[in-house]
C-alpha positions as CSV (number, residue, x, y, z in Angstrom):
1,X,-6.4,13.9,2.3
2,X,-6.1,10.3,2.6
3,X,-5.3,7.8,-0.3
4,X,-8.3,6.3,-2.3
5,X,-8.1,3.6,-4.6
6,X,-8.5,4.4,-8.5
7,X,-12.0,4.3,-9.5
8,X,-11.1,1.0,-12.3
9,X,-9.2,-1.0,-9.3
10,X,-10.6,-3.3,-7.3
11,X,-8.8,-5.2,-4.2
12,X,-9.3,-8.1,-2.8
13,X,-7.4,-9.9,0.2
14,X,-5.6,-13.0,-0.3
15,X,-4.0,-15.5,2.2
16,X,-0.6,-14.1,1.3
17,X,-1.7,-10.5,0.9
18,X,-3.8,-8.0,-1.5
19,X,-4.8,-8.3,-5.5
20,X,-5.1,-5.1,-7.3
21,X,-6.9,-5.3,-10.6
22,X,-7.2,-2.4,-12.9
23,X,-10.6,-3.9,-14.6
24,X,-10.3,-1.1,-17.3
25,X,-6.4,-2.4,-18.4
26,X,-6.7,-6.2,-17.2
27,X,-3.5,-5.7,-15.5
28,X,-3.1,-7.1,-12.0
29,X,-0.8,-6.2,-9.0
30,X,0.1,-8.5,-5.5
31,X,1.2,-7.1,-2.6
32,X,2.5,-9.1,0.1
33,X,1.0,-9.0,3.8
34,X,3.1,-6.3,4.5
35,X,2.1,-4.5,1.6
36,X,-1.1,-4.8,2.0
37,X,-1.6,-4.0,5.6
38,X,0.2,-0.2,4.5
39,X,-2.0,0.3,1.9
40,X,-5.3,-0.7,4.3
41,X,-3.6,2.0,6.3
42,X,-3.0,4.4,4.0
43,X,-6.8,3.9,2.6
44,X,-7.6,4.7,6.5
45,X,-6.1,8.2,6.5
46,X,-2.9,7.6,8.3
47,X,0.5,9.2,7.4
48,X,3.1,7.6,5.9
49,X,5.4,8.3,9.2
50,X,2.7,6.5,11.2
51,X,2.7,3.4,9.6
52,X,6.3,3.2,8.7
53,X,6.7,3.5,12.8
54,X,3.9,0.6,13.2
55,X,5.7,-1.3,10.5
56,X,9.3,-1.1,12.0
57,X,8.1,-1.5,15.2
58,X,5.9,-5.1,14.4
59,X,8.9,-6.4,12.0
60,X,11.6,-5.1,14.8
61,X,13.3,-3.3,11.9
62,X,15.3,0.3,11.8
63,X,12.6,3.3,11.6
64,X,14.6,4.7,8.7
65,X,14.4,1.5,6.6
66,X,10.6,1.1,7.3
67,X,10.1,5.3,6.1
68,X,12.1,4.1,3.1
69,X,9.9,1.1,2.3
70,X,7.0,2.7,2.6
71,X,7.7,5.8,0.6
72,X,9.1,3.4,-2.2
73,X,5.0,1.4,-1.8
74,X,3.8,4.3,-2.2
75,X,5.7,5.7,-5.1
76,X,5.2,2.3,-6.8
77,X,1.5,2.5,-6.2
78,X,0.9,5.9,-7.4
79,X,3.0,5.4,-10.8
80,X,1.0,2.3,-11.4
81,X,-2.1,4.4,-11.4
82,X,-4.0,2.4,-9.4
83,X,-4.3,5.1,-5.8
84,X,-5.1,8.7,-6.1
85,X,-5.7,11.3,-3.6
């Protein structure tokens, strides 16, 4: 089942990358373009492995490292409460 975003956060892109405001808390997140473009992905349906493998591959980067950065976004996401499946 793919990621959705809380129902109190709202996103919006910025040059740099993606905004995350929890309107019920106030409290505000930035992701960088990298950031952002895994969680576009992740709110798409596609699997962690995938996207570490499309990360790695566009930043030229070792597959392990890119698994490991994306878990950790994902992680960080979920315990800030602002994705849920």
């Amino acid at each position: 089942m793919p990621l959705r975003l809380h129902p109190d956060v709202v996103a919006t892109d910025t040059d740099d990358g993606t905004v995350l405001l929890n309107e019920r808390t106030g409290r505000y997140w930035q992701l960088n373009s990298t950031g952002a473009q895994v969680l576009r992905q992740l709110l798409d349906g596609h699997e962690a492995t995938r996207i570490a493998a499309d990360v790695a591959d566009r930043h030229r980067i070792d597959h392990h490292r890119a698994e490991l950065d994306v878990t950790a976004i994902i992680g960080r996401l979920h315990a800030a409460q602002l994705v849920r499946t």
